[in-house]
Residue, then its C-alpha position, 0 to 999 in steps of 0.5 A: x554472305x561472303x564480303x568481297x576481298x579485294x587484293x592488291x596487284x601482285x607485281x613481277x619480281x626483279x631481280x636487282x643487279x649490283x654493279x661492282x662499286x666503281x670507286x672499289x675499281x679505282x683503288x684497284x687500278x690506283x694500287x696496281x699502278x703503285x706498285x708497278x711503280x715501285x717494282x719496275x726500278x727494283x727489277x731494273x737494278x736486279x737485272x742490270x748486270x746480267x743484261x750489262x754481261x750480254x752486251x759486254x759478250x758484243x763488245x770489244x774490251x775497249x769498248x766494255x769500259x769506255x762507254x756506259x752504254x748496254x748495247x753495243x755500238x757494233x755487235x762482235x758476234x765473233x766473240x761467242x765462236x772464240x769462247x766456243x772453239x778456241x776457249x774450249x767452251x764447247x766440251x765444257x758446257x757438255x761436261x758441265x750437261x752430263x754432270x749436271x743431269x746425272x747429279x740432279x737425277x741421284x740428288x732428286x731420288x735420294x732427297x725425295x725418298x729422305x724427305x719422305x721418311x722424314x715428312x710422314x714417319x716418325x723414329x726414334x732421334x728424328x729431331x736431332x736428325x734434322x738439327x744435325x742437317x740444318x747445321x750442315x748449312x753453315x759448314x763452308x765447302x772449302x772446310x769439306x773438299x780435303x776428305x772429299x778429294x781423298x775419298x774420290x781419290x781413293x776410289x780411283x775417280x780422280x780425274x773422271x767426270x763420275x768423280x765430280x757427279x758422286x763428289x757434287x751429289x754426296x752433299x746433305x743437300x738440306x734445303x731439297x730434303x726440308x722442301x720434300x719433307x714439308x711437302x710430304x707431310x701436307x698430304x692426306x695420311x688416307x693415301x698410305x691407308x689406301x696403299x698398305x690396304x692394297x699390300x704396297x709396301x714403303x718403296x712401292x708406296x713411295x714410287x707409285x703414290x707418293x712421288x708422282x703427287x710431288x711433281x712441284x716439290x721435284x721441279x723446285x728440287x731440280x731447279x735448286x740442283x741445277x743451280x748449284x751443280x751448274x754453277x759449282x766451281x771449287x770441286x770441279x776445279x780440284x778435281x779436274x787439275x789432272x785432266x783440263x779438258x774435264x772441266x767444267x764450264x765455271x772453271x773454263x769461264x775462270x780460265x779467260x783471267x790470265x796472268x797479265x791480261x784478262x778477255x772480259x769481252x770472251x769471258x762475257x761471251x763464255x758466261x752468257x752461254x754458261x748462264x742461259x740454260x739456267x734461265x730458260x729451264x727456269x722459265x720452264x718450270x716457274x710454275x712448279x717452283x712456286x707450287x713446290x716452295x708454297x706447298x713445303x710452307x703449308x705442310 
């Protein structure tokens, strides 16, 4: 005699969806808001003077000191085509373009392939080597422009525009060389296994495998380079006394300061136009710059 089992309905599984907790959205919402808060007077202050130089390069030179105001009460666009023609200011920006990408394109590849000798293999004083660069760094340039002359001089470059670009590009350039070395170092050691087990030896390792996995490292490396070379002063202006229309475009902004007056309204001009390529090159390449700084922390 079978007893008769009786079950319970089964009911339908529901799946439960959990909203996001709306007091968590508000605490987001509310810190963002602080923190904009708090970034926008900072950003302000930072970037006041480059916008106070934009609107000085509009204005005459009364009207640069007899009004606080940024913007220009009638905009002196013939202030840009004094700095450019009768300043000279044309031929030195395009001095100042060749120097700087023939200068960034030796300091990148010798940078890069020293980093990487540093970043993945080890040698015999490799510590001290590295002392001994980062102890570059506090070694002023004017302390190392005399045997950098001479040198120049003796090679007969004195006066030339490959003077300035092996004299800018023969530094230590430290801060490139730690950032490739830190980058380097973070990459899987696989990839040289798979190389040498391909026959690649250290140079086409480093031109085929490594360098093209270093594209964030290379964009921040330009962007420091650009800065430094695009903005140096004290070797161009040694090395262009002979010949003044090899001058840069930092030493031709110097030139507006004479004797008994100064054009604060052409040198505003001259210095905007010195200065917005480094801004848009760094607009450009931001993304890299962060990828390459974060990713020579890691390593």
């Amino acid at each position: 005699m079978t007893v008769p089992t009786t079950s319970a309905p089964v009911e339908p599984a529901t799946a439960t969806v959990t909203a996001p907790p709306l007091r968590r959205k508000r605490h987001g919402w509310r810190r963002e808001i602080i923190v904009s808060l708090i970034l926008l007077p900072i950003c302000l202050i930072w970037i006041y003077p480059f916008l106070w130089m934009v609107g000085s390069s509009l204005k005459t030179d009364t009207e640069i000191f007899g009004s606080m105001s940024i913007l220009p009460e009638d905009p002196q666009w013939e202030n840009y085509s004094r700095a450019w023609y009768e300043a000279n200011i044309g031929p030195y920006f395009w001095n100042t373009i060749f120097i700087t990408v023939a200068t960034i394109a030796i300091v990148t590849i010798t940078t890069a392939m020293i980093g990487y000798v540093i970043g993945r293999y080890p040698f015999p004083g490799k510590k001290a080597l590295v002392v001994v660069l980062i102890a570059t760094l506090f070694l002023p340039e004017g302390y190392t422009i005399i045997p950098v002359f001479d040198l120049i001089n003796q090679l007969g470059l004195s006066g030339s525009l490959w003077g300035i670009i092996l004299a800018e590009s023969g530094g230590a350039h430290v801060i490139q060389i730690m950032l490739f070395a830190g980058y380097f170092r973070q990459l899987p050691r696989e990839l040289d296994e798979a190389a040498r087990i391909d026959g690649a030896g250290f140079v086409r390792t480093f031109w085929t495998v490594m360098l093209p996995l270093a594209k964030p490292a290379i964009a921040t490396a330009i962007i420091l380079s650009l800065m430094r070379v695009w903005n140096s002063f004290l070797i161009p202006l040694v090395l262009t006394l002979p010949q003044p229309e090899l001058r840069t475009l930092a030493v031709g902004v110097y030139s507006f300061q004479g004797e008994n007056m100064t054009d604060w309204s052409g040198m505003a001009a001259a210095s905007t136009i010195a200065l917005l390529p480094i801004v848009i090159v760094f607009l450009l390449l931001q993304r890299y710059f962060v990828e390459g700084v974060a990713g020579a922390v890691r390593g």
